[in-house]
C-alpha positions as CSV (number, residue, x, y, z in Angstrom):
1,X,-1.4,-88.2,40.3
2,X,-0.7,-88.5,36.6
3,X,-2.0,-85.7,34.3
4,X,-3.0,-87.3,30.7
5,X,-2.5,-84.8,28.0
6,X,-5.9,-84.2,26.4
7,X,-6.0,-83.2,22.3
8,X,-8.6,-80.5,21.1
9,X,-10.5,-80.5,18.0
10,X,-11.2,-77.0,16.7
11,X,-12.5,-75.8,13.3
12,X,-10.4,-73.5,11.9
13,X,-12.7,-70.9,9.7
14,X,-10.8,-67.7,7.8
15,X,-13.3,-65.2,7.7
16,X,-13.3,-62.3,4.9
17,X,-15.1,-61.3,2.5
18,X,-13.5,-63.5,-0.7
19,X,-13.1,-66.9,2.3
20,X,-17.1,-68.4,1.6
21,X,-15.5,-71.0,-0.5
22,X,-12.2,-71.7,1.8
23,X,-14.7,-72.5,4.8
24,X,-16.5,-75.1,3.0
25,X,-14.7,-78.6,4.0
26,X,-15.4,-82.1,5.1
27,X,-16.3,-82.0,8.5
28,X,-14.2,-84.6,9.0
29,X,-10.5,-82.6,8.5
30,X,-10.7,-81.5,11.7
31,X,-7.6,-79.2,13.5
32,X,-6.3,-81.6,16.2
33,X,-4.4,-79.0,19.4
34,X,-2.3,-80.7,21.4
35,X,-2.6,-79.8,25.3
36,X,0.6,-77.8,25.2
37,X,-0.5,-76.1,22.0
38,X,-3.1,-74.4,23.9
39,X,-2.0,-70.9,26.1
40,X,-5.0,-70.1,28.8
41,X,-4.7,-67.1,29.8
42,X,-7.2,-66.7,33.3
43,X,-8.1,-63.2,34.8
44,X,-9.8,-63.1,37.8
45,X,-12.4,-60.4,38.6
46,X,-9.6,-58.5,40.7
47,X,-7.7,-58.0,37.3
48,X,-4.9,-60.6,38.5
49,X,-3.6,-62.5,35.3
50,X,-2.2,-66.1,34.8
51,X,-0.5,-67.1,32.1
52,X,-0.2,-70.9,32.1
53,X,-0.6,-70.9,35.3
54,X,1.8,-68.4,36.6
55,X,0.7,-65.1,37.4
56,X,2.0,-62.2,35.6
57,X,2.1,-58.6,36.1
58,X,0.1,-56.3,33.2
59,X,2.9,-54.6,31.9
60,X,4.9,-58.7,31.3
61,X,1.9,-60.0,29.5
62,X,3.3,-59.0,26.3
63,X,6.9,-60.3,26.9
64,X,5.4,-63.9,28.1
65,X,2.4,-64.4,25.6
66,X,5.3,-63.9,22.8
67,X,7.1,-66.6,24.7
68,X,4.8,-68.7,23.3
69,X,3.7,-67.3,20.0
70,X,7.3,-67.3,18.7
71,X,8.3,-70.8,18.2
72,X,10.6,-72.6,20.0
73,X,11.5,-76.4,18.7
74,X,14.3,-77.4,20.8
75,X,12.0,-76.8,24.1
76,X,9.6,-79.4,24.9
77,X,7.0,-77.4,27.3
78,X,6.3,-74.9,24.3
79,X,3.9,-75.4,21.3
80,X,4.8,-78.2,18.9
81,X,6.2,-76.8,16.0
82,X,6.7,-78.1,12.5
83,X,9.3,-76.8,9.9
84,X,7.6,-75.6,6.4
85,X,8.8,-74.2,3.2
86,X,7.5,-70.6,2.1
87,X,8.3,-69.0,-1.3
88,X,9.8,-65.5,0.3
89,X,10.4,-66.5,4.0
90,X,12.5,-69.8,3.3
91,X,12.2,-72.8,5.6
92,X,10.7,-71.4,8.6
93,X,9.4,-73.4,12.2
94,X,6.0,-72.8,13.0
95,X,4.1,-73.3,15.5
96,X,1.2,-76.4,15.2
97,X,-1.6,-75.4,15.8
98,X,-1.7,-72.9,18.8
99,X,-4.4,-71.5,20.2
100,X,-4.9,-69.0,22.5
101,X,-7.7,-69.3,25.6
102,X,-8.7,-66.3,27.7
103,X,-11.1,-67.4,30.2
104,X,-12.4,-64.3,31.9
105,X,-14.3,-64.0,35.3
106,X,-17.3,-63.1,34.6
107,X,-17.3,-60.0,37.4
108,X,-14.1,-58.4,35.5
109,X,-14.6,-54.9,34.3
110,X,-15.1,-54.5,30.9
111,X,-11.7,-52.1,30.7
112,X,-9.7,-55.0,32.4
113,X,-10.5,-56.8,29.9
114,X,-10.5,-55.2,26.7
115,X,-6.6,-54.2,27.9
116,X,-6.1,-58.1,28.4
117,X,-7.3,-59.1,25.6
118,X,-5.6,-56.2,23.4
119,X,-2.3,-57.0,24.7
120,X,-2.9,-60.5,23.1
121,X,-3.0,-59.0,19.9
122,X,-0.7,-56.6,20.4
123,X,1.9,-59.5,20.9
124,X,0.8,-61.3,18.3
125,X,1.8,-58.2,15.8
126,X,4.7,-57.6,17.7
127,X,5.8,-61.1,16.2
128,X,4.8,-60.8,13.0
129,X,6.6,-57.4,13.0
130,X,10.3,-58.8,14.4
131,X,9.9,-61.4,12.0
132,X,9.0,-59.2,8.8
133,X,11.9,-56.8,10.1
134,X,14.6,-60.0,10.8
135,X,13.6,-61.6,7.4
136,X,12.6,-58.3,4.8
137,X,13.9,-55.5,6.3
138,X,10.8,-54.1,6.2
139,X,7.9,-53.5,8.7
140,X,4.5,-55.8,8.6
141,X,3.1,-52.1,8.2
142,X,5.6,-51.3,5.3
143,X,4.6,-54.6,3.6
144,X,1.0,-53.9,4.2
145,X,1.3,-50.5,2.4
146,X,3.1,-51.8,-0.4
147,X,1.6,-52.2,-3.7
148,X,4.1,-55.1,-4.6
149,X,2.6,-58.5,-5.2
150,X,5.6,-59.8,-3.9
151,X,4.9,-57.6,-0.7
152,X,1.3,-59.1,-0.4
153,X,2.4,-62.4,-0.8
154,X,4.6,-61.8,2.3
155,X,1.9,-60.5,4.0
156,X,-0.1,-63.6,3.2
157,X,3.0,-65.7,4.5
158,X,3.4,-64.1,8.0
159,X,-0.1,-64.8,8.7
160,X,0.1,-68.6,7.8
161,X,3.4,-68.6,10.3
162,X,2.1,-66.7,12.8
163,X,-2.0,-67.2,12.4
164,X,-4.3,-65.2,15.3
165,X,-6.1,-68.2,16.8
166,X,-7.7,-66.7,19.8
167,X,-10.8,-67.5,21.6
168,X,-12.5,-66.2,25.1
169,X,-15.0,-67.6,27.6
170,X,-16.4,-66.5,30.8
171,X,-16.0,-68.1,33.8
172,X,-18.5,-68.5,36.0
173,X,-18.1,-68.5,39.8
C-alpha cells in the first residue's frame, strides 16, 4: 500500500505582550508542514511513549525528541531544513517548519503527562543551549541575563532557529 505524504497548514501566531500587530496577516500566508516536518509523539493511558512510531523509554525521550529538533540536512527522514543567514549566528540550517504533536490518551494521569510534555521542552532548551554554547560561548541563560543588545538580539536569533511549535490533543478511545 502506498502512503501519500499529506502537507499541513497551521497558523503560526507569536504571542506576547508587544506581538498584537505581528499576528495580524493575510489569512492567505498560511505555514505549509510537510508530513515529515511533523513529530507525534503518542502516550497511551499506561504511560508507554512513541516517538514516531517507536516506543521509547522515559528517561530517552529527551535524547530522541532532540533527534529531531536539531537539524539534520543530509538525512532525508528528518525535518526539511533550509539554510538562512543571521547577523550573529552566521549561516545556520534550520529546520522548516516543525511541529511538534502530542496526542495524549485521554485516561493518562495528569503527572504522566505533565512529565511528557515537560521533557518536550526541556529538549527543546537543551538545543537552544548547545547551540548558544557551540556558537557564543555563552549559555541561553547567560545571554538571557545579559543586558547587551547584542546579547538580546541572540536571544531573538535562537528562537527564530529553533522556534517551540508544540501542540497537544486527546485521544479518545
Amino acid at each position: 500500500m502506498m502512503e501519500l505524504e499529506v502537507d499541513y497548514k497551521v497558523v503560526e501566531l507569536e504571542y506576547g505582550f508587544d506581538n498584537y500587530m505581528k499576528n495580524l496577516f493575510n489569512k492567505s500566508e498560511q505555514i505549509v508542514i510537510k508530513q515529515r516536518n511533523l513529530v507525534v509523539i503518542k502516550v497511551e493511558k499506561n504511560g508507554f511513549t512513541e516517538i514516531e512510531g517507536q516506543i521509547i523509554h522515559d528517561s530517552l525521550i529527551i535524547n530522541e525528541l532532540k533527534k529531531f529538533i536539531i537539524p539534520s540536512p543530509q538525512n532525508e527522514t528528518m525535518p526539511i531544513t533550509i539554510e538562512k543567514e543571521f547577523k550573529h549566528s552566521g549561516k545556520v540550517d534550520v529546520n522548516k517548519n516543525i511541529i511538534v504533536l502530542g496526542i495524549y490518551d485521554k485516561e493518562l494521569n495528569y503527572e504522566k503527562y505533565r512529565e511528557i510534555r515537560n521533557k518536550i521542552y526541556i529538549a527543546f532548551n537543551q538545543v537552544r543551549n548547545e547551540f548558544a554554547l557551540a556558537k557564543f560561548n555563552q549559555s541561553t541563560q547567560e545571554i538571557i541575563d545579559s543586558d547587551k543588545e547584542s546579547d538580546n538580539e541572540k536571544w531573538m536569533e535562537i528562537n527564530k532557529i529553533f522556534p517551540i511549535r508544540y501542540t497537544e490533543t486527546v485521544k479518545e478511545k
